[in-house]
CHARMM internal coordinates of N, CA and C (Angstrom, degrees):
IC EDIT
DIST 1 N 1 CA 1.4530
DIST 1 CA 1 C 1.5283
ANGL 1 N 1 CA 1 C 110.94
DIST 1 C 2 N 1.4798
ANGL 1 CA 1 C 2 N 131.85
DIHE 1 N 1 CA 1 C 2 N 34.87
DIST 2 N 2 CA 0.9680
ANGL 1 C 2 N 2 CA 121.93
DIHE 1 CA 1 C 2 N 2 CA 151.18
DIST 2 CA 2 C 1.7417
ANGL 2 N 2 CA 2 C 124.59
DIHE 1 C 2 N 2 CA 2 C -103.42
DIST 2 C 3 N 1.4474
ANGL 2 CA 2 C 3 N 105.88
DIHE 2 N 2 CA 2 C 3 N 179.56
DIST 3 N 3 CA 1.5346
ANGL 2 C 3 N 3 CA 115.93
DIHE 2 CA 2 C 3 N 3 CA -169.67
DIST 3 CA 3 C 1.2332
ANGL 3 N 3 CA 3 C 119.60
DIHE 2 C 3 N 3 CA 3 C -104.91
DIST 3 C 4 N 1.0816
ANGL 3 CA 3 C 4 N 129.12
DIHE 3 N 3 CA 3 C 4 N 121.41
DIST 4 N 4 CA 1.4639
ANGL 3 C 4 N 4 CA 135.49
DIHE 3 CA 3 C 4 N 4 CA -174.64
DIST 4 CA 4 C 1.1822
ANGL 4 N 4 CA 4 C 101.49
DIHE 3 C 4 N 4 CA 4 C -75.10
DIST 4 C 5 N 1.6013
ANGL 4 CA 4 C 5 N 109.87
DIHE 4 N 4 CA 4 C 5 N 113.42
DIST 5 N 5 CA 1.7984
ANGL 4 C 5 N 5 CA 124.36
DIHE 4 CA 4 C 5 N 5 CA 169.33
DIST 5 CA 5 C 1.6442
ANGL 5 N 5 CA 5 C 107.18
DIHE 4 C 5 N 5 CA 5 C -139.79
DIST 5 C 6 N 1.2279
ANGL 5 CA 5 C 6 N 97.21
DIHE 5 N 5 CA 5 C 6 N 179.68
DIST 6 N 6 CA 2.0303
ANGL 5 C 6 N 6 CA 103.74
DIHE 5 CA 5 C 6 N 6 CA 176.66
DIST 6 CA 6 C 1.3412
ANGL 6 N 6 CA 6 C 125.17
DIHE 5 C 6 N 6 CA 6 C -40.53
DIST 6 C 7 N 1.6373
ANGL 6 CA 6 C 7 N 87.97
DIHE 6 N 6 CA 6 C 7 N -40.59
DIST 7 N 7 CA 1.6195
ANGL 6 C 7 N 7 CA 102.97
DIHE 6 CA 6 C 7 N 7 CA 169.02
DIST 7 CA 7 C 1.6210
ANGL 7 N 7 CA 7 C 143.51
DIHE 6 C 7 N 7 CA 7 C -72.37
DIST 7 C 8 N 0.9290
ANGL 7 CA 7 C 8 N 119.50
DIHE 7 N 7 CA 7 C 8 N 143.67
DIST 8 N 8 CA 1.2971
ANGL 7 C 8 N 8 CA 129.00
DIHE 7 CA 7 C 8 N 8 CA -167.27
DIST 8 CA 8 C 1.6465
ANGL 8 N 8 CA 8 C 112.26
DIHE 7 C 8 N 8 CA 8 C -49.87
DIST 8 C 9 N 0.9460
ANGL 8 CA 8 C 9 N 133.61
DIHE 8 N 8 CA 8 C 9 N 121.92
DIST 9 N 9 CA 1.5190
ANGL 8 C 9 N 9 CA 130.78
DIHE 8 CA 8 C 9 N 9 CA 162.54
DIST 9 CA 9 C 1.7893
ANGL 9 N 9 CA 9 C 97.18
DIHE 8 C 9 N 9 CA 9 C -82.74
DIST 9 C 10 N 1.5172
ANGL 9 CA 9 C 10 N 141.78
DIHE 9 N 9 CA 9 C 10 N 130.66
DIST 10 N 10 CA 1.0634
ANGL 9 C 10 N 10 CA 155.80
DIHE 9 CA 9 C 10 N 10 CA 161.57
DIST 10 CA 10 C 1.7861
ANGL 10 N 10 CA 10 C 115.25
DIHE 9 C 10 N 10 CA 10 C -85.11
DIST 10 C 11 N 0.8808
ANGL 10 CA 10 C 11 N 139.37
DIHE 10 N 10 CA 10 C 11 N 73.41
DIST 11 N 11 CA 1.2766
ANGL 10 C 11 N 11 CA 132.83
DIHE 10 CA 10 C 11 N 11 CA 163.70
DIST 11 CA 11 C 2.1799
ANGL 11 N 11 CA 11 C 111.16
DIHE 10 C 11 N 11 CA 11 C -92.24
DIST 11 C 12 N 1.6581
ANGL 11 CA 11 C 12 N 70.89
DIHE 11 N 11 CA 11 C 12 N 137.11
DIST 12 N 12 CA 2.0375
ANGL 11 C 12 N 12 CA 87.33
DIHE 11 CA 11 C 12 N 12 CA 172.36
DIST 12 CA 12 C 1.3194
ANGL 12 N 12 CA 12 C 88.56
DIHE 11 C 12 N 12 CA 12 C -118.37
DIST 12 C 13 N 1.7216
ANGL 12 CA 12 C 13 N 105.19
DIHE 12 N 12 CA 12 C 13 N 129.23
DIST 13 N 13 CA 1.1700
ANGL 12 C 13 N 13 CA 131.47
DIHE 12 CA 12 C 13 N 13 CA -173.28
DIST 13 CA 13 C 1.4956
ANGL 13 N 13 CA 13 C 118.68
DIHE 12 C 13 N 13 CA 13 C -125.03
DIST 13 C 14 N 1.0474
ANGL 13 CA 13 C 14 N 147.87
DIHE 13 N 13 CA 13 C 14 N 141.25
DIST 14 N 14 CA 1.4539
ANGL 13 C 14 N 14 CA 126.45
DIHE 13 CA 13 C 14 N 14 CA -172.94
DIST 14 CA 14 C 1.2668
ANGL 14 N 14 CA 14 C 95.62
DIHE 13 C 14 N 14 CA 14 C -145.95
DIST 14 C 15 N 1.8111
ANGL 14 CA 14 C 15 N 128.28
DIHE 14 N 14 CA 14 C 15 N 110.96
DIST 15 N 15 CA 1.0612
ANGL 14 C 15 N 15 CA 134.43
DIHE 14 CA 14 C 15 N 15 CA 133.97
DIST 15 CA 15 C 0.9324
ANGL 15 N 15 CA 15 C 140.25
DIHE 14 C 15 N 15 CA 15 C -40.92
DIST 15 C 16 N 1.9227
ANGL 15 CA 15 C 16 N 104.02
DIHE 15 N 15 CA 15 C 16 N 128.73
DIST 16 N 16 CA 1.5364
ANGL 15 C 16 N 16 CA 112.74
DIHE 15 CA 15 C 16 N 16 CA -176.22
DIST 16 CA 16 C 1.9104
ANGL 16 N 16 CA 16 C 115.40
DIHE 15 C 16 N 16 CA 16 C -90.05
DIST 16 C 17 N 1.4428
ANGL 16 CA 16 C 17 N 105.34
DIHE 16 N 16 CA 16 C 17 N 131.69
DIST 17 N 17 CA 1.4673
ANGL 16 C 17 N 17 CA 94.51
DIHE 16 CA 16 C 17 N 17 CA 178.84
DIST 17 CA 17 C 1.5107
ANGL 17 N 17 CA 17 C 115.09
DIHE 16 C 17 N 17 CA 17 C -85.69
DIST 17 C 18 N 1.4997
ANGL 17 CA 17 C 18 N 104.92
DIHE 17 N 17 CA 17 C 18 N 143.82
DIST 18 N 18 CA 1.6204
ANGL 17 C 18 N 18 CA 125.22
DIHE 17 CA 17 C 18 N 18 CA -160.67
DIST 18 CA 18 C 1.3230
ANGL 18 N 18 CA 18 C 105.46
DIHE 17 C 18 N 18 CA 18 C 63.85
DIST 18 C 19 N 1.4638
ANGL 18 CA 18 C 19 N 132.35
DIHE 18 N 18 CA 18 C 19 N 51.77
DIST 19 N 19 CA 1.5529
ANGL 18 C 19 N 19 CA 126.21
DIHE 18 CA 18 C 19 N 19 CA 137.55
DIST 19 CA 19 C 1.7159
ANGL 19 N 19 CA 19 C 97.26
DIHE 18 C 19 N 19 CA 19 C -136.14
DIST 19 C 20 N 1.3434
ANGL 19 CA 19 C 20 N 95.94
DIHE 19 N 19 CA 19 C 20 N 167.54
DIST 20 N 20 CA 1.6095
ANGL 19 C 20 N 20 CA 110.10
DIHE 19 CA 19 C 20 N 20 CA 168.54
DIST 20 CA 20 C 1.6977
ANGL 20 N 20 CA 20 C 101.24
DIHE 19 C 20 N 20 CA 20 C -73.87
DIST 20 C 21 N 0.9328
ANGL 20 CA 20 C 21 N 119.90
DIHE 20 N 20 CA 20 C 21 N 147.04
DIST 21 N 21 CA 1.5687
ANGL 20 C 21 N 21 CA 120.64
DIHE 20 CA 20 C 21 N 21 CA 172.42
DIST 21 CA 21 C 1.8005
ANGL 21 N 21 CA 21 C 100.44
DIHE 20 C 21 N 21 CA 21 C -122.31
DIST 21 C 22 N 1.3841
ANGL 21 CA 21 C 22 N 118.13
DIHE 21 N 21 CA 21 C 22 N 127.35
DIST 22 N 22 CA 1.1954
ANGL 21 C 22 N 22 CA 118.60
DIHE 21 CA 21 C 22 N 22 CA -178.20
DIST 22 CA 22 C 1.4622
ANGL 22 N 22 CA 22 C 113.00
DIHE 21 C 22 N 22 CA 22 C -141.68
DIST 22 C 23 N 1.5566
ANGL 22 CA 22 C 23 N 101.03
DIHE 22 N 22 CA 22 C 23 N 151.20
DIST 23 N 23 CA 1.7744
ANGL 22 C 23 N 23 CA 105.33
DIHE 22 CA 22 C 23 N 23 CA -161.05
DIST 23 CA 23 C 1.4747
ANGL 23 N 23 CA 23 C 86.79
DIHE 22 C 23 N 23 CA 23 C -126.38
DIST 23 C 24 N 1.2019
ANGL 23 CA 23 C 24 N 140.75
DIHE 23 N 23 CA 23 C 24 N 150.31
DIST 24 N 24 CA 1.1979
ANGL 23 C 24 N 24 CA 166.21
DIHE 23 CA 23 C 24 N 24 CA -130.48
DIST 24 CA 24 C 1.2562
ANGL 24 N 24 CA 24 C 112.11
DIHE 23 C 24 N 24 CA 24 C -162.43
DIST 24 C 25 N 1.4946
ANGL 24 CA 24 C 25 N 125.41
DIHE 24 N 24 CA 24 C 25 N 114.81
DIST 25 N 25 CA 1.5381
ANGL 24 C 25 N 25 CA 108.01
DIHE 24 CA 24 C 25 N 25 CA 170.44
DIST 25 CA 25 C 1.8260
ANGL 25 N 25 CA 25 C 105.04
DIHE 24 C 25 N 25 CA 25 C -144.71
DIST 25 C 26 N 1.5917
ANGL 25 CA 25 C 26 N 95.95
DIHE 25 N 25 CA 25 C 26 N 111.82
DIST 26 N 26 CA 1.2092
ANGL 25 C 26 N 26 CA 109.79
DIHE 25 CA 25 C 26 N 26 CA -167.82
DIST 26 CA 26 C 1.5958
ANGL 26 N 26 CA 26 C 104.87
DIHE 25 C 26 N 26 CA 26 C -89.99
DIST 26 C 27 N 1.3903
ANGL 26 CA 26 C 27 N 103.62
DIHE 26 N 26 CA 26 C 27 N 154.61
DIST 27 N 27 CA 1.4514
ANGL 26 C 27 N 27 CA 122.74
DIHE 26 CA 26 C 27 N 27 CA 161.31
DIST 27 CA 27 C 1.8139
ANGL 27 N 27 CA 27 C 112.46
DIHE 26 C 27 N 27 CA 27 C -90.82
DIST 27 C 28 N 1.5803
ANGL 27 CA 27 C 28 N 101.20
DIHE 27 N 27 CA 27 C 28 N 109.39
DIST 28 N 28 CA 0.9484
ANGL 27 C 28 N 28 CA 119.56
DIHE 27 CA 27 C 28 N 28 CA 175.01
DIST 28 CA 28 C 1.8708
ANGL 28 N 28 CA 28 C 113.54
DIHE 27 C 28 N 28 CA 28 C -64.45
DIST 28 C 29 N 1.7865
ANGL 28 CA 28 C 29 N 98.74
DIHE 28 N 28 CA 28 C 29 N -42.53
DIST 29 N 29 CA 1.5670
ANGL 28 C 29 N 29 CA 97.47
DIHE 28 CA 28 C 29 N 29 CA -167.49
DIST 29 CA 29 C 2.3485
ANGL 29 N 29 CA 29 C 86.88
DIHE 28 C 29 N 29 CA 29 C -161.80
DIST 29 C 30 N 0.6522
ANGL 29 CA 29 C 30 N 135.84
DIHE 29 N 29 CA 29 C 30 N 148.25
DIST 30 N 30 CA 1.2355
ANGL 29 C 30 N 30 CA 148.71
DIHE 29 CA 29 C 30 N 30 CA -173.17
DIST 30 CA 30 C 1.3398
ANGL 30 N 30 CA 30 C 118.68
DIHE 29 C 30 N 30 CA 30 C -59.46
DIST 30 C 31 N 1.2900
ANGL 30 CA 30 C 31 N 108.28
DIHE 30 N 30 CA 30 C 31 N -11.15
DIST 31 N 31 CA 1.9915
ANGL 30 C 31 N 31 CA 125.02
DIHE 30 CA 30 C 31 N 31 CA -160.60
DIST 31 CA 31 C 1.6647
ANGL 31 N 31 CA 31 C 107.69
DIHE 30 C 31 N 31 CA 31 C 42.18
DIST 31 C 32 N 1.5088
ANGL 31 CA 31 C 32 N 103.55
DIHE 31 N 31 CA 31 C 32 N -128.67
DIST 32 N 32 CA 1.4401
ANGL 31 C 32 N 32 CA 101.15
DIHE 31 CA 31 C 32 N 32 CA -178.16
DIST 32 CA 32 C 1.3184
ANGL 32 N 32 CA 32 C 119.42
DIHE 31 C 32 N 32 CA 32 C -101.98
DIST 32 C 33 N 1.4026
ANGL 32 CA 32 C 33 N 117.59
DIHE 32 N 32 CA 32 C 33 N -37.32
DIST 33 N 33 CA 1.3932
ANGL 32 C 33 N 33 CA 133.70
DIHE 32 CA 32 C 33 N 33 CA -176.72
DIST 33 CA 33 C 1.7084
ANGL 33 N 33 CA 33 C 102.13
DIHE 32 C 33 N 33 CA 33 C -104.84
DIST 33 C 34 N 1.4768
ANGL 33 CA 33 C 34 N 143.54
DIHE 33 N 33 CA 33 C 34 N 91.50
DIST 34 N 34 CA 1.2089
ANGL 33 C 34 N 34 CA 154.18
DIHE 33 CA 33 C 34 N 34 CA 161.88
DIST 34 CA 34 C 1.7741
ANGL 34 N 34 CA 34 C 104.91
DIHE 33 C 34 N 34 CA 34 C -55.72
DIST 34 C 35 N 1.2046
ANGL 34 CA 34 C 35 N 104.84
DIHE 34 N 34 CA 34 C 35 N 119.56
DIST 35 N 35 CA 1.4650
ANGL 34 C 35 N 35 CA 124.99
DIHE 34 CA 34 C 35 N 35 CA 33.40
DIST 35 CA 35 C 1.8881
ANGL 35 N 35 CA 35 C 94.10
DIHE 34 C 35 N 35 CA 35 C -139.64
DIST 35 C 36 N 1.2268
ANGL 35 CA 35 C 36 N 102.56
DIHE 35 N 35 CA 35 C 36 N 169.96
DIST 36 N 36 CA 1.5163
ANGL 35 C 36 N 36 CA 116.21
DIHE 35 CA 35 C 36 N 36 CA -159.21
DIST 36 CA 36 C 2.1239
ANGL 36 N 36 CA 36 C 94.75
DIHE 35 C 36 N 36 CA 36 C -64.12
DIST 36 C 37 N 1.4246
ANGL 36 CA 36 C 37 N 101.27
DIHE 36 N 36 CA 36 C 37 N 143.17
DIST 37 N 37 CA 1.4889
ANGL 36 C 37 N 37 CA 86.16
DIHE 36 CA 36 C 37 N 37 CA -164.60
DIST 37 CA 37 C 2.6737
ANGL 37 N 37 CA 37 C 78.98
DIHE 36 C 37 N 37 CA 37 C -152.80
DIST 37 C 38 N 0.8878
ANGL 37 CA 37 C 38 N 84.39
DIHE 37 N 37 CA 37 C 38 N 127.37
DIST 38 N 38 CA 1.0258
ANGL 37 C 38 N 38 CA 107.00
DIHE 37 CA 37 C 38 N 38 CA -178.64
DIST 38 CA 38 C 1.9665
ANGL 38 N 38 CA 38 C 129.86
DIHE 37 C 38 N 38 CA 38 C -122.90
DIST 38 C 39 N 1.1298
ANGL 38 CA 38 C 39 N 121.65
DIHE 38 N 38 CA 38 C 39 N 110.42
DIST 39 N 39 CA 1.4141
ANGL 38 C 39 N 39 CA 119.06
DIHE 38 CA 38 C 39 N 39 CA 172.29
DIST 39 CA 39 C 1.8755
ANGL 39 N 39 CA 39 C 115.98
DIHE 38 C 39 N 39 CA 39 C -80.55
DIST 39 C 40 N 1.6014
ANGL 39 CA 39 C 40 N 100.79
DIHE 39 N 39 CA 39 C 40 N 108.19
DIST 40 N 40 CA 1.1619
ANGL 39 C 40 N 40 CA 99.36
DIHE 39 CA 39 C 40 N 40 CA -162.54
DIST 40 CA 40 C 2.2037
ANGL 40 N 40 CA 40 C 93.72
DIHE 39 C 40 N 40 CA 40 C -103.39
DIST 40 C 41 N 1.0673
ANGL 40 CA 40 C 41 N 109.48
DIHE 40 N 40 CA 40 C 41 N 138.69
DIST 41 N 41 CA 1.7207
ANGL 40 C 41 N 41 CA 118.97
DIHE 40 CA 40 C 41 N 41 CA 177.17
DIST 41 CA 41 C 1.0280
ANGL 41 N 41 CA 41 C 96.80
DIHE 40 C 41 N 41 CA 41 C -116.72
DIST 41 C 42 N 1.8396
ANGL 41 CA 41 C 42 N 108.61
DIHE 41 N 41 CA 41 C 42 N 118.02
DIST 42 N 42 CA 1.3276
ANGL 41 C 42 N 42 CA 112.93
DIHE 41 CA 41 C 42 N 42 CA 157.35
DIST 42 CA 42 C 1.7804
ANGL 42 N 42 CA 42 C 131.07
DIHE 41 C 42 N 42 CA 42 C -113.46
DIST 42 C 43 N 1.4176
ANGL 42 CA 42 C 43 N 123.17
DIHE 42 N 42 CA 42 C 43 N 133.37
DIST 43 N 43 CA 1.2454
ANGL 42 C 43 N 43 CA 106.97
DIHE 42 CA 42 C 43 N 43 CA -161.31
DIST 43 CA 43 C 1.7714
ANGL 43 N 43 CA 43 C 101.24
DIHE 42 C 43 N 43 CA 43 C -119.37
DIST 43 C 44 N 1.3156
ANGL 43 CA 43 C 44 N 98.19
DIHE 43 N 43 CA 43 C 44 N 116.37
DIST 44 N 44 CA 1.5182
ANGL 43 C 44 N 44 CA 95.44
DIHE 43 CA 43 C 44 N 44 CA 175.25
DIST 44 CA 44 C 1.7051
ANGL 44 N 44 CA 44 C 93.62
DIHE 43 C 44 N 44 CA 44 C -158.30
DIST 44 C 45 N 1.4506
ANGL 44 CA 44 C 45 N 90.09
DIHE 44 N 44 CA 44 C 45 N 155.33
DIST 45 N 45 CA 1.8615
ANGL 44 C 45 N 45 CA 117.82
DIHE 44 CA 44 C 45 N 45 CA -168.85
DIST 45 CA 45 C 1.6279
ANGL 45 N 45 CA 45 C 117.61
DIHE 44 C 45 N 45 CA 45 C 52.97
DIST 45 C 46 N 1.4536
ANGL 45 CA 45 C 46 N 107.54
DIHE 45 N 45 CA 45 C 46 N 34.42
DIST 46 N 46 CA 1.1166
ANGL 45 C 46 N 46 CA 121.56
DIHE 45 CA 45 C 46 N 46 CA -172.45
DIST 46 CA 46 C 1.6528
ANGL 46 N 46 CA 46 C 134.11
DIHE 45 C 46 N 46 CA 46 C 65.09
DIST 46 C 47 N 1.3590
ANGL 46 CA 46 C 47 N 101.99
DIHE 46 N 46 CA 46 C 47 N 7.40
DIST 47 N 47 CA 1.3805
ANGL 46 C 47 N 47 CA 118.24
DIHE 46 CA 46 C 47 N 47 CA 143.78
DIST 47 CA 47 C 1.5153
ANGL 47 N 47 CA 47 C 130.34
DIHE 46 C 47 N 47 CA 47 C -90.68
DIST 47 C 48 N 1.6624
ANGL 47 CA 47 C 48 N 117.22
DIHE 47 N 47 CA 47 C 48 N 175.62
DIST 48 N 48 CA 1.3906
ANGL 47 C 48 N 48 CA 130.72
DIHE 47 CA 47 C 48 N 48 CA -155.94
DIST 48 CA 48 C 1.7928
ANGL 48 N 48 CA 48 C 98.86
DIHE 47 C 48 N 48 CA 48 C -130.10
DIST 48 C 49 N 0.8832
ANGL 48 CA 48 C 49 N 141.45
DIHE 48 N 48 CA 48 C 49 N 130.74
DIST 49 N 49 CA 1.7597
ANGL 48 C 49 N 49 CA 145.90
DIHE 48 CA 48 C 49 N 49 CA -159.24
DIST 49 CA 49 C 1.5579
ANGL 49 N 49 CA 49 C 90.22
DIHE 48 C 49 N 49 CA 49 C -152.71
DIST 49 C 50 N 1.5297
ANGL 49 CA 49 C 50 N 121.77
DIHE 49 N 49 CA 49 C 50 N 111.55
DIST 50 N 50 CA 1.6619
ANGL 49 C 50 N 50 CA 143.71
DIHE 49 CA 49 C 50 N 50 CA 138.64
DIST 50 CA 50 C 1.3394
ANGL 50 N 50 CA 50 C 106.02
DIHE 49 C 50 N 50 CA 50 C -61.04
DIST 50 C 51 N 1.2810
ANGL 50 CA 50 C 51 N 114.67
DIHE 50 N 50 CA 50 C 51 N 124.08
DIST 51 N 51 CA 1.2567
ANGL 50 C 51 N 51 CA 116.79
DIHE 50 CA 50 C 51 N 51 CA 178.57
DIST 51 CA 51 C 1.5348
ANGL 51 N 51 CA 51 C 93.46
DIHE 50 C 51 N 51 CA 51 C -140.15
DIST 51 C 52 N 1.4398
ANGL 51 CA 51 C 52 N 114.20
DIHE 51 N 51 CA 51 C 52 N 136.49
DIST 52 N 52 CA 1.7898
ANGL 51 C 52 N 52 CA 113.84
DIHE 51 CA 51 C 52 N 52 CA 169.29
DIST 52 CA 52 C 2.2482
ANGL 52 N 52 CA 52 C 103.06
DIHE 51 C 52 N 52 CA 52 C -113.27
DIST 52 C 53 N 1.1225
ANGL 52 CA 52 C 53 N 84.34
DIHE 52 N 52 CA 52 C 53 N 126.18
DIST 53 N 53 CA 1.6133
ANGL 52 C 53 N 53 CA 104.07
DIHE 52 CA 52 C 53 N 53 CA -173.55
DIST 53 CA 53 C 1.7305
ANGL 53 N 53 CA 53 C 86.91
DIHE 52 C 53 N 53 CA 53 C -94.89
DIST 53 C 54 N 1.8603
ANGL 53 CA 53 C 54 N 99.27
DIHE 53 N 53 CA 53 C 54 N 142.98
DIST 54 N 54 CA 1.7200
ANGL 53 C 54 N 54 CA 92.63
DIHE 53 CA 53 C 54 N 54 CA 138.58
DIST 54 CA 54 C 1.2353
ANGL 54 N 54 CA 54 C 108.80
DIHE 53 C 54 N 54 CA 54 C -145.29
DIST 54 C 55 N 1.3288
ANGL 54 CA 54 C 55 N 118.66
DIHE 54 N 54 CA 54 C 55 N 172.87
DIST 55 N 55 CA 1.7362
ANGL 54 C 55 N 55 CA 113.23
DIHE 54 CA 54 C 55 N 55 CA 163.75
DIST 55 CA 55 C 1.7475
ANGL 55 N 55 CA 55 C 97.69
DIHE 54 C 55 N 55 CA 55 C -145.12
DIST 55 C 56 N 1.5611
ANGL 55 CA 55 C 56 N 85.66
DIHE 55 N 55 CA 55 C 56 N 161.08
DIST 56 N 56 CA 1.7394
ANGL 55 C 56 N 56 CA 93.11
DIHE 55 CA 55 C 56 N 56 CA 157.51
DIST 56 CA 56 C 1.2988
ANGL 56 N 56 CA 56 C 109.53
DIHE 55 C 56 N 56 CA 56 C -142.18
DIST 56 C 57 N 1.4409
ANGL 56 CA 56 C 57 N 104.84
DIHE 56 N 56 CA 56 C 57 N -145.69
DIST 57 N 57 CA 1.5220
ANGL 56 C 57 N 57 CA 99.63
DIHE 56 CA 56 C 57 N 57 CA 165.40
DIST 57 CA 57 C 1.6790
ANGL 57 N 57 CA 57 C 141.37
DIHE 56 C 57 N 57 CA 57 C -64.37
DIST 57 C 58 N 1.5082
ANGL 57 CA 57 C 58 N 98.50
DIHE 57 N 57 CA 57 C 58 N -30.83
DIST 58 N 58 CA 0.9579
ANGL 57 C 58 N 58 CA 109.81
DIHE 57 CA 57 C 58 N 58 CA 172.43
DIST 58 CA 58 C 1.4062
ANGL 58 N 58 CA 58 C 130.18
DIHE 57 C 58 N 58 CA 58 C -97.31
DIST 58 C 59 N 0.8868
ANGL 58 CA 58 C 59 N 130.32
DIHE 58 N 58 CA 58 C 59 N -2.94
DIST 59 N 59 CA 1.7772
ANGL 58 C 59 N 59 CA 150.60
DIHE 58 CA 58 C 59 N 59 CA -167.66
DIST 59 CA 59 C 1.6570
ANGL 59 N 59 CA 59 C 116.14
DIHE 58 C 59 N 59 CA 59 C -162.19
DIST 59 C 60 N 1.5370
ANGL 59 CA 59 C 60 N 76.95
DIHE 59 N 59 CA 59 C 60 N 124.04
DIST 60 N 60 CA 2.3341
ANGL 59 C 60 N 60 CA 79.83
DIHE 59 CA 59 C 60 N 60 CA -173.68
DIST 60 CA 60 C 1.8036
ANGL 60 N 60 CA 60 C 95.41
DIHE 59 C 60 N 60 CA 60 C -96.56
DIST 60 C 61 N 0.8850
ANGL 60 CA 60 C 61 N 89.25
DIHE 60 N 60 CA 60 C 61 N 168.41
DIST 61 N 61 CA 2.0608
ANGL 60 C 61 N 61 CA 95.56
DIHE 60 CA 60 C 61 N 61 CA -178.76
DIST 61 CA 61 C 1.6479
ANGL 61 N 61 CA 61 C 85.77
DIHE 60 C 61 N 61 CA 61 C -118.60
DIST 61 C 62 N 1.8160
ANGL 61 CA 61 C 62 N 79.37
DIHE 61 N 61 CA 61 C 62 N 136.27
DIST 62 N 62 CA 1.4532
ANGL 61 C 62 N 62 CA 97.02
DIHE 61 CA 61 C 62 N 62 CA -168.70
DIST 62 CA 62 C 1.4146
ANGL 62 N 62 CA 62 C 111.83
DIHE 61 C 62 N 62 CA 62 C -126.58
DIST 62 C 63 N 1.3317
ANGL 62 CA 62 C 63 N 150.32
DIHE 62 N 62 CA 62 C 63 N 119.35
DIST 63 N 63 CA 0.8188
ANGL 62 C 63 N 63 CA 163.33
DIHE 62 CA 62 C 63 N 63 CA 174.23
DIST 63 CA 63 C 1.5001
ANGL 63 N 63 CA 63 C 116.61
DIHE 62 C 63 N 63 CA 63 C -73.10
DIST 63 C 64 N 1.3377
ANGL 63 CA 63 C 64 N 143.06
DIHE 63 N 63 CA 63 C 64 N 126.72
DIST 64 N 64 CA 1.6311
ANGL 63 C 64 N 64 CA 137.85
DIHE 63 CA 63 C 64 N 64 CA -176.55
DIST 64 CA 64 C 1.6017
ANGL 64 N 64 CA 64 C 105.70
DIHE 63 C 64 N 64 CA 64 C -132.68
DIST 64 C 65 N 1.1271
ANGL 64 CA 64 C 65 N 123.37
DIHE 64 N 64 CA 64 C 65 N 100.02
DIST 65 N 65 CA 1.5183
ANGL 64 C 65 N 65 CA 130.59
DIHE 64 CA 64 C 65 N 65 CA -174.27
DIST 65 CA 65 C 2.1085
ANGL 65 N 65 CA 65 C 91.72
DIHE 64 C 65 N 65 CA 65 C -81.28
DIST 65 C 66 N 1.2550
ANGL 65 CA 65 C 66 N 104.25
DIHE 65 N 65 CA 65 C 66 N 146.10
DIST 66 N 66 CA 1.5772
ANGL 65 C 66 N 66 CA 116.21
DIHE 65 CA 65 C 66 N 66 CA 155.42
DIST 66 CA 66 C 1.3965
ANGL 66 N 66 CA 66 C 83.72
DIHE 65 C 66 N 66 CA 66 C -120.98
DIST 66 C 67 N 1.9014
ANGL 66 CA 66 C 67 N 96.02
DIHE 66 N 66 CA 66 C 67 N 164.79
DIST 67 N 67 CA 1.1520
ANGL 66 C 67 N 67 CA 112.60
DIHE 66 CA 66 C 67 N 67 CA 158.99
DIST 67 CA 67 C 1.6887
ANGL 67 N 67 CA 67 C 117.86
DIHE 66 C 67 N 67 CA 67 C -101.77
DIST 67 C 68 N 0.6877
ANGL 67 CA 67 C 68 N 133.24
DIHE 67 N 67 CA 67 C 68 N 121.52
DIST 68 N 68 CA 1.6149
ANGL 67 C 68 N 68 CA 142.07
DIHE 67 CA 67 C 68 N 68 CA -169.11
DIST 68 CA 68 C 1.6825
ANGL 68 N 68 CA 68 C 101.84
DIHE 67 C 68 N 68 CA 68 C -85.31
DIST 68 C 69 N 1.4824
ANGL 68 CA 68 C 69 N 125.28
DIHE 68 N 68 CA 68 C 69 N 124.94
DIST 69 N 69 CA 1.0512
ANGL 68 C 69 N 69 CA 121.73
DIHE 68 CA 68 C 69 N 69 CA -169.65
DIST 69 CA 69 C 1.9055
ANGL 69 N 69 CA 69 C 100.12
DIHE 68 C 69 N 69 CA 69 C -109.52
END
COOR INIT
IC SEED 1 N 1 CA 1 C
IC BUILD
């Protein structure tokens, strides 16, 4: 239930080892420009990962973390 703006959404997330870990990011409503499109940064093992998410109505963008041992 948050809103996609300029600003940063902050999530702390903590992967479990031996499951898929998955983030979900649904389109609540289309805004102005369809379809919902998001730059998601992920930082783990001391690296930095650009990732671009989208969703609309019909399809959520889904993200699937492994843990790499």
């Amino acid at each position: 239930k948050k809103q996609l703006s300029t600003q940063a959404i902050v999530l702390n997330v903590k992967a479990l080892k031996g499951r898929k870990n998955t983030l979900v990011m649904f389109a609540e409503n289309l805004g102005k420009t369809p379809p919902n499109t998001a730059l998601m940064r992920v930082t783990a093992g001391g690296k930095v990962y650009n990732i671009t998410v989208e969703s609309d109505k019909k399809k959520n963008g889904t993200i699937v973390f492994k843990w790499k041992e």
